[in-house]
PyMOL CGO cylinders between C-alpha atoms (Angstrom):
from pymol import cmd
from pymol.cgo import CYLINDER

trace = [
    CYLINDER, 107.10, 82.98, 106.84, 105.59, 84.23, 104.08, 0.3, 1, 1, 1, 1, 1, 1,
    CYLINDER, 105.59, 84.23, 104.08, 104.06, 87.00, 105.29, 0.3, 1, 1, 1, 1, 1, 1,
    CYLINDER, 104.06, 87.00, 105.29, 107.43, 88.18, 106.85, 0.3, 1, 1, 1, 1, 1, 1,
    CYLINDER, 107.43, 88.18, 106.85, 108.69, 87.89, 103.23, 0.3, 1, 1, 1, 1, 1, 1,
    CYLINDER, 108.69, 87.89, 103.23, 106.42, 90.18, 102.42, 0.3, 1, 1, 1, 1, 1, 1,
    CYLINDER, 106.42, 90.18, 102.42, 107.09, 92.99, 104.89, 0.3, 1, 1, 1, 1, 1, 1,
    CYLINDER, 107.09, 92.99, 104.89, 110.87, 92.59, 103.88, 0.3, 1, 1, 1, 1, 1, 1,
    CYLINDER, 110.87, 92.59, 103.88, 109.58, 93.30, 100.27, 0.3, 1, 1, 1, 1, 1, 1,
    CYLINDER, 109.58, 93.30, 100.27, 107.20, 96.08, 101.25, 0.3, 1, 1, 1, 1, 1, 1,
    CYLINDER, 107.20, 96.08, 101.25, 109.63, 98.01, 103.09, 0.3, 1, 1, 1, 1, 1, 1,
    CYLINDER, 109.63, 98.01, 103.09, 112.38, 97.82, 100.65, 0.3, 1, 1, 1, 1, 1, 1,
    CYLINDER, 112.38, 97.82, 100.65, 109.82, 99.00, 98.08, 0.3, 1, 1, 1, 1, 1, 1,
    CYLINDER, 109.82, 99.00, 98.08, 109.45, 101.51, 100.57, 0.3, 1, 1, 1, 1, 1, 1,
    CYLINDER, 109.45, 101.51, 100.57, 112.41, 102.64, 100.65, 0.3, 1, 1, 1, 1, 1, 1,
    CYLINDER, 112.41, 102.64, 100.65, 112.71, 102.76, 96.63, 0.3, 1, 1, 1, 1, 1, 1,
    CYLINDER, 112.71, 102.76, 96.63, 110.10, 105.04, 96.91, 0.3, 1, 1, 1, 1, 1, 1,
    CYLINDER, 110.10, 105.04, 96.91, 111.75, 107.06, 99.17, 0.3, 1, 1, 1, 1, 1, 1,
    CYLINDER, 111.75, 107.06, 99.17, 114.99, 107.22, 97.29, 0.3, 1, 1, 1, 1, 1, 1,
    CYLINDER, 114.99, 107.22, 97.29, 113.21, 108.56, 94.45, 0.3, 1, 1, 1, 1, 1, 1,
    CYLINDER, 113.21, 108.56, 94.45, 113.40, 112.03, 96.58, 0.3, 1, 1, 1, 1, 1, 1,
    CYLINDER, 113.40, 112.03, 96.58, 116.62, 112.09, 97.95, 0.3, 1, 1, 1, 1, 1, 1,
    CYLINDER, 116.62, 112.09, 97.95, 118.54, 114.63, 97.61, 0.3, 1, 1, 1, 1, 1, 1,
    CYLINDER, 118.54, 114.63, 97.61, 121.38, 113.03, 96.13, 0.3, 1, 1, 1, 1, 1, 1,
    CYLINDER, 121.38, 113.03, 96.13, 121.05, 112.21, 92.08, 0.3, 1, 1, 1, 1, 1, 1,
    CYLINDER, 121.05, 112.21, 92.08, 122.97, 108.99, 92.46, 0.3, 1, 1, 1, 1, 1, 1,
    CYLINDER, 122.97, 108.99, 92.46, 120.73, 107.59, 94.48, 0.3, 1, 1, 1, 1, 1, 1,
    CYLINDER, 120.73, 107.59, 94.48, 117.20, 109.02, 92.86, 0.3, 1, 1, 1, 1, 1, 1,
    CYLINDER, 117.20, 109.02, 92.86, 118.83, 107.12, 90.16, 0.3, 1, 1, 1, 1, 1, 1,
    CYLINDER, 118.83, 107.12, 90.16, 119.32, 103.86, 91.54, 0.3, 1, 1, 1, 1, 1, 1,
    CYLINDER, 119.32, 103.86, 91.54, 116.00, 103.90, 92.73, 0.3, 1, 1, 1, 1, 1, 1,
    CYLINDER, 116.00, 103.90, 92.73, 114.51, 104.93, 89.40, 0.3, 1, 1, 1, 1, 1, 1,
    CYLINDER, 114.51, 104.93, 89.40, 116.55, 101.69, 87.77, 0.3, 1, 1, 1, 1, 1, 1,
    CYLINDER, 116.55, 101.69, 87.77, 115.46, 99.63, 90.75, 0.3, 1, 1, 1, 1, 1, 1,
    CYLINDER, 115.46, 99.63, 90.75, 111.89, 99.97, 89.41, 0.3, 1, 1, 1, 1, 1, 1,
    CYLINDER, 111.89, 99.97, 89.41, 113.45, 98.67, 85.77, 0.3, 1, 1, 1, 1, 1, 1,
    CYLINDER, 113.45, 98.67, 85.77, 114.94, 96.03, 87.31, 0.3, 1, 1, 1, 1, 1, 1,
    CYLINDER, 114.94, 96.03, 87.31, 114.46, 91.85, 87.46, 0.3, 1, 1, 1, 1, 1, 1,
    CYLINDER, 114.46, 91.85, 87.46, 114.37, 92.71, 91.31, 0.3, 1, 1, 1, 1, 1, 1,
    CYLINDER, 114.37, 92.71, 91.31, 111.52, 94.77, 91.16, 0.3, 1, 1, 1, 1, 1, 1,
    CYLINDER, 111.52, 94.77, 91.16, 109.69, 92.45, 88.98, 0.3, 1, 1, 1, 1, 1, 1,
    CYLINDER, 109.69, 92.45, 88.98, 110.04, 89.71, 91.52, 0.3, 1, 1, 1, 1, 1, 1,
    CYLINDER, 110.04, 89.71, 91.52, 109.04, 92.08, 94.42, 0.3, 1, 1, 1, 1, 1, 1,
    CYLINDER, 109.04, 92.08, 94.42, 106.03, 93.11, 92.41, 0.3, 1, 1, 1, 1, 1, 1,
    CYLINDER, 106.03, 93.11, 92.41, 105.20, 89.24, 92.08, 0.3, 1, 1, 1, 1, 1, 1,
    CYLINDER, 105.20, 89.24, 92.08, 105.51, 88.97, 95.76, 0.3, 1, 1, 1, 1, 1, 1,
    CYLINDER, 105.51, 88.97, 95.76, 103.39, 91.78, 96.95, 0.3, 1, 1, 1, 1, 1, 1,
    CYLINDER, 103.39, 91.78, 96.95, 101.14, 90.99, 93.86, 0.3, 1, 1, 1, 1, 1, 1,
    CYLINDER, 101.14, 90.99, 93.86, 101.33, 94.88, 92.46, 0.3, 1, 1, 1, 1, 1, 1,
    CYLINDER, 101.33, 94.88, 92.46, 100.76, 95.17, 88.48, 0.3, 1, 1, 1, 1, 1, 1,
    CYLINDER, 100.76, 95.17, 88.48, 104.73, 96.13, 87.88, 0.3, 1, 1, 1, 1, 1, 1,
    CYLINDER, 104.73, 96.13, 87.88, 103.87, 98.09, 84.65, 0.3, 1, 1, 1, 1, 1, 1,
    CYLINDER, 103.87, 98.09, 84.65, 101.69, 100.52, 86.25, 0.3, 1, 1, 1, 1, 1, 1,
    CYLINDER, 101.69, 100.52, 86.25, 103.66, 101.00, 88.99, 0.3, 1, 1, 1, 1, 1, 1,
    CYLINDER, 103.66, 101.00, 88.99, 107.08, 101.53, 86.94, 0.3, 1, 1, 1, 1, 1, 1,
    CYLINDER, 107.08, 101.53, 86.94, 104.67, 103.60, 84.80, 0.3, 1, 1, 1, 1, 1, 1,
    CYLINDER, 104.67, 103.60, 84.80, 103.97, 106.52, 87.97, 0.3, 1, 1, 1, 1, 1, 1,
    CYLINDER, 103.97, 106.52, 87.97, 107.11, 105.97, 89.13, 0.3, 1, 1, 1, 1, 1, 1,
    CYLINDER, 107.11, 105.97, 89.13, 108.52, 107.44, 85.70, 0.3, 1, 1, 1, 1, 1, 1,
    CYLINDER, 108.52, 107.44, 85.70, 105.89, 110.23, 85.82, 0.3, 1, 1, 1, 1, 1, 1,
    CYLINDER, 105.89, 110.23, 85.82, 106.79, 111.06, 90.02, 0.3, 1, 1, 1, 1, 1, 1,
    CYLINDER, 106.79, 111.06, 90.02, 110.68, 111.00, 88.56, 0.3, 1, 1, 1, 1, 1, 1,
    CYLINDER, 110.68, 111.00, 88.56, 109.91, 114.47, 86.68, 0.3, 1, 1, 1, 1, 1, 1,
    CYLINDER, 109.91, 114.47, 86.68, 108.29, 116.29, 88.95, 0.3, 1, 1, 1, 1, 1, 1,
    CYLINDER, 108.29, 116.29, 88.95, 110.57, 119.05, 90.94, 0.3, 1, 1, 1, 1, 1, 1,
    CYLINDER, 110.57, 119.05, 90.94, 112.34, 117.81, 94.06, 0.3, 1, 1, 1, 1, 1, 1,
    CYLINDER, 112.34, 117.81, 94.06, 110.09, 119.30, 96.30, 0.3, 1, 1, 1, 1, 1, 1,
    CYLINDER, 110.09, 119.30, 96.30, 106.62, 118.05, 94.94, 0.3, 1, 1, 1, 1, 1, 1,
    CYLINDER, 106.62, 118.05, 94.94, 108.02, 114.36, 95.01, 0.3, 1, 1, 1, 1, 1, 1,
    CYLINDER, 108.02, 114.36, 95.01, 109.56, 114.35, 98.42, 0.3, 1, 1, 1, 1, 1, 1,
    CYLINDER, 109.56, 114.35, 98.42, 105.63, 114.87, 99.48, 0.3, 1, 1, 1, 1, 1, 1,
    CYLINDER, 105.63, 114.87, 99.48, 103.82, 112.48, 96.93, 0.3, 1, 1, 1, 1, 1, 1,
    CYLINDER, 103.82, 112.48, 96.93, 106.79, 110.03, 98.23, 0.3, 1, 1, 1, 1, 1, 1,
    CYLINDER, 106.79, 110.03, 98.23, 105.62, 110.50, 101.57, 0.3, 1, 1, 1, 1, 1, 1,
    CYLINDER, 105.62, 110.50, 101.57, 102.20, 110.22, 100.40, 0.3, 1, 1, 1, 1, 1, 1,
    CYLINDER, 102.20, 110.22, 100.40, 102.97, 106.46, 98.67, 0.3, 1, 1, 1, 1, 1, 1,
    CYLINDER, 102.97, 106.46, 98.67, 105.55, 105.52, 101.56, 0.3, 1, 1, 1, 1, 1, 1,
    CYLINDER, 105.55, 105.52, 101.56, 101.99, 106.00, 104.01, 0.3, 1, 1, 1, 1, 1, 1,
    CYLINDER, 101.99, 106.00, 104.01, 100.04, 104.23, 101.84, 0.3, 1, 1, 1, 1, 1, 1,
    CYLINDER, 100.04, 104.23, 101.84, 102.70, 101.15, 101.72, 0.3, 1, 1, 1, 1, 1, 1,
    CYLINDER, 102.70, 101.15, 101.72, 102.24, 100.99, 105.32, 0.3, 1, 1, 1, 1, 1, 1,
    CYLINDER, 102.24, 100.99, 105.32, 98.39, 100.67, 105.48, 0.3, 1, 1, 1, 1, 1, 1,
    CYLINDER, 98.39, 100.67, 105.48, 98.44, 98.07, 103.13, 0.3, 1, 1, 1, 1, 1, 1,
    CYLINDER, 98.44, 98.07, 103.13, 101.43, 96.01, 103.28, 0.3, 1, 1, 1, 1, 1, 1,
    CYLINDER, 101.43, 96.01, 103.28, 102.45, 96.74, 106.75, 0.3, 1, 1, 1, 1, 1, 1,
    CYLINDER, 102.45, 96.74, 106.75, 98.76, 97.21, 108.49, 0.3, 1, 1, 1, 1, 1, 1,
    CYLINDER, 98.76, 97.21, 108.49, 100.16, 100.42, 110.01, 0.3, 1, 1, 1, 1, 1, 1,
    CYLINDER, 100.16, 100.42, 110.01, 97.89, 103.79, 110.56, 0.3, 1, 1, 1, 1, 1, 1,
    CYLINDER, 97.89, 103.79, 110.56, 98.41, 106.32, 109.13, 0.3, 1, 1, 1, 1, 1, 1,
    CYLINDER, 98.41, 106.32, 109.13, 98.27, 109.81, 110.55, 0.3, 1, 1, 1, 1, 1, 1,
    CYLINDER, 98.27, 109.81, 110.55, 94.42, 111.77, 110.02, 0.3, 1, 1, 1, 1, 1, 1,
    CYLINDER, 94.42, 111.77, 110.02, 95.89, 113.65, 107.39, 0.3, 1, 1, 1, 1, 1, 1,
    CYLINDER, 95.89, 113.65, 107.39, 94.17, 112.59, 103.78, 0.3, 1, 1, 1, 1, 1, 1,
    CYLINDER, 94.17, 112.59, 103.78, 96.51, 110.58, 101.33, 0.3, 1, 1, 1, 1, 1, 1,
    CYLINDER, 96.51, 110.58, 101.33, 95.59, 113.27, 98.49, 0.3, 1, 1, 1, 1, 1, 1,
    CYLINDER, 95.59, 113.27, 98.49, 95.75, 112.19, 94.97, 0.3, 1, 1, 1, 1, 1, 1,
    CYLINDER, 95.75, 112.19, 94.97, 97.43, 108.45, 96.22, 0.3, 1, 1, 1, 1, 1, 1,
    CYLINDER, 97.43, 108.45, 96.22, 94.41, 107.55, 98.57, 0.3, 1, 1, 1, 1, 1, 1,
    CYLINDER, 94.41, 107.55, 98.57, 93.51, 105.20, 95.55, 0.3, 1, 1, 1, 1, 1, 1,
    CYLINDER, 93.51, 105.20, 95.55, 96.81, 103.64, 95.62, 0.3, 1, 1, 1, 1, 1, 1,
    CYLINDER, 96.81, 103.64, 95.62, 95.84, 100.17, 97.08, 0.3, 1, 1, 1, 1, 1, 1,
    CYLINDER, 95.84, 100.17, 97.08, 94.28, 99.63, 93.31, 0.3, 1, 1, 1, 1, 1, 1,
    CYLINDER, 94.28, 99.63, 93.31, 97.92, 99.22, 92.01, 0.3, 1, 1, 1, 1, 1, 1,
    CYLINDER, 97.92, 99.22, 92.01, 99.25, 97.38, 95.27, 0.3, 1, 1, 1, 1, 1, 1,
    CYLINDER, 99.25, 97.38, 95.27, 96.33, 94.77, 95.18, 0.3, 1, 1, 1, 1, 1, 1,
]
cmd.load_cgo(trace, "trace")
């Protein structure tokens, strides 16, 4: 059970991360206060991620032009996968987030 909770949590994270690039503002900015949020501190206790650093690249990712982020969000939406959701990801390198199970673990 608990590991189910955790897949829940990964892939809403997931999809936070995601939102981040959308191309509506509303919603990059409901994701961006998701990661301010009492609910993100409880899904960062759950998939036992240091919430500071993450809230702390998620604020640097927020200013980079829509473009660039839509790819590093792909990038970190991969590398949830691998880690929380033990799927593959495709050959391609994970560029500057291949290092990103440091701040999920």
């Amino acid at each position: 059970m608990e590991n189910e909770i955790k897949k829940v949590q990964a892939l809403i994270l997931k999809q936070a991360i995601r939102d981040l690039s959308s191309v509506k503002p509303k919603t990059r900015e409901e994701a961006l206060d998701f990661f301010s949020s009492k609910d993100f501190l409880v899904l960062s206790k759950i998939l036992e991620m240091d919430s500071r650093s993450v809230l702390k690249a998620v604020k640097e990712l927020y200013e980079y032009p829509i473009l660039s982020r839509k790819k590093l969000t792909e990038e970190i939406a991969q590398t949830i996968n691998m880690v929380y959701l033990k799927k593959k990801t495709p050959s391609k390198k994970l560029g500057a987030f291949s290092n990103m199970e440091v701040v999920f673990n």
